[in-house]
Legacy VTK file of the C-alpha trace (Angstrom):
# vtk DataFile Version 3.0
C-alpha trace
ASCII
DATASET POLYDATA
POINTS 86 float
32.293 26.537 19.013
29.030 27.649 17.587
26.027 26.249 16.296
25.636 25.675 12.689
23.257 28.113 10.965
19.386 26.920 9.856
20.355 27.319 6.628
23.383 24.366 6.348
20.466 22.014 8.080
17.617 22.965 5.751
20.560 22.757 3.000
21.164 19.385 3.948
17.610 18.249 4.135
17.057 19.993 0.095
20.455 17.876 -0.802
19.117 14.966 0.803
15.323 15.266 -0.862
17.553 15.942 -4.269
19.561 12.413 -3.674
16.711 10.456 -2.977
14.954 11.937 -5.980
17.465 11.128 -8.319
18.075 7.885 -6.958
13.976 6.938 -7.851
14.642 8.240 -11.227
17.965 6.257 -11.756
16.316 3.084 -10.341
13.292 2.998 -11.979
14.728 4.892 -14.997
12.251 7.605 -15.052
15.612 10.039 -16.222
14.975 9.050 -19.690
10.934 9.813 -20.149
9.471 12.872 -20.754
7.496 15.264 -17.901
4.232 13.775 -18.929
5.574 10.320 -18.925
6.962 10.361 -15.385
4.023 12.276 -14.389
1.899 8.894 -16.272
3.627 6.990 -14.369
3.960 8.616 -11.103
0.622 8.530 -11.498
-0.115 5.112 -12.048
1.980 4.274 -9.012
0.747 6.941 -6.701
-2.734 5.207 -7.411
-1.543 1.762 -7.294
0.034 2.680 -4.060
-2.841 3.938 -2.320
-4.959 1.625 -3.191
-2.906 -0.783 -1.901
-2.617 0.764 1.285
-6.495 1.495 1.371
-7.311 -2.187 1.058
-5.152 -3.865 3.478
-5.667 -1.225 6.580
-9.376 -2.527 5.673
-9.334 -6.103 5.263
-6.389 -7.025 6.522
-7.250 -7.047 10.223
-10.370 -9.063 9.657
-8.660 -11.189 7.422
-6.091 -11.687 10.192
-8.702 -12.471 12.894
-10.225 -15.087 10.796
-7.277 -16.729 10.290
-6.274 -16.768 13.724
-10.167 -18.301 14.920
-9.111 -20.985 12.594
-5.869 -21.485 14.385
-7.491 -21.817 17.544
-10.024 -23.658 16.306
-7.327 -26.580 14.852
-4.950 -26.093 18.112
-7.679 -26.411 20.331
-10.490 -27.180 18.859
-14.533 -26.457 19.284
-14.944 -24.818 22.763
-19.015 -25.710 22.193
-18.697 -29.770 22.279
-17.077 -32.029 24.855
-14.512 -34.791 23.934
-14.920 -37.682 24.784
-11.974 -40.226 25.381
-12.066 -43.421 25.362
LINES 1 87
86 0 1 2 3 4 5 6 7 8 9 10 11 12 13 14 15 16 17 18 19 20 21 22 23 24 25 26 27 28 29 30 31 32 33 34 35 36 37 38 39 40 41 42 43 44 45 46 47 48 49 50 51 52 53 54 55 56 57 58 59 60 61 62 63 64 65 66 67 68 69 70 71 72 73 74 75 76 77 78 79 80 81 82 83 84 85
């Protein structure tokens, strides 16, 4: 038995890429605009998207160490003053 040629895998992988482009269009209906409309709204999303991304790899870590000094803070409370019990 042999190997199957390059060009059946990088086949596959353009058949693939084709599938998963026409499922996008089919799901978002982008079949029935025109080329500048999808490109609009590819766009819009490719935009939207990024900026999306952009904002939470930059706040979202300090927004998550905030909340989690909070969660200390009301599980354990304020490491600076003693309790006294009673």
């Amino acid at each position: 038995m042999s190997n199957p040629p390059r060009s059946s895998t990088s086949s596959s992988l353009i058949k693939l890429l084709q599938r998963k482009r026409y499922q996008y269009e089919v799901t978002y209906s982008l079949y029935m605009l025109t080329p500048m409309e999808k490109f609009i709204f590819n766009t819009f999303l490719f935009a939207f998207l990024s900026m999306l991304i952009l904002a939470a790899s930059l706040y979202l870590p300090q927004h998550v160490a905030t909340i989690t000094s909070r969660a200390w803070f009301y599980l354990v409370g304020d490491g600076d003053r003693e309790v006294l019990v009673r």
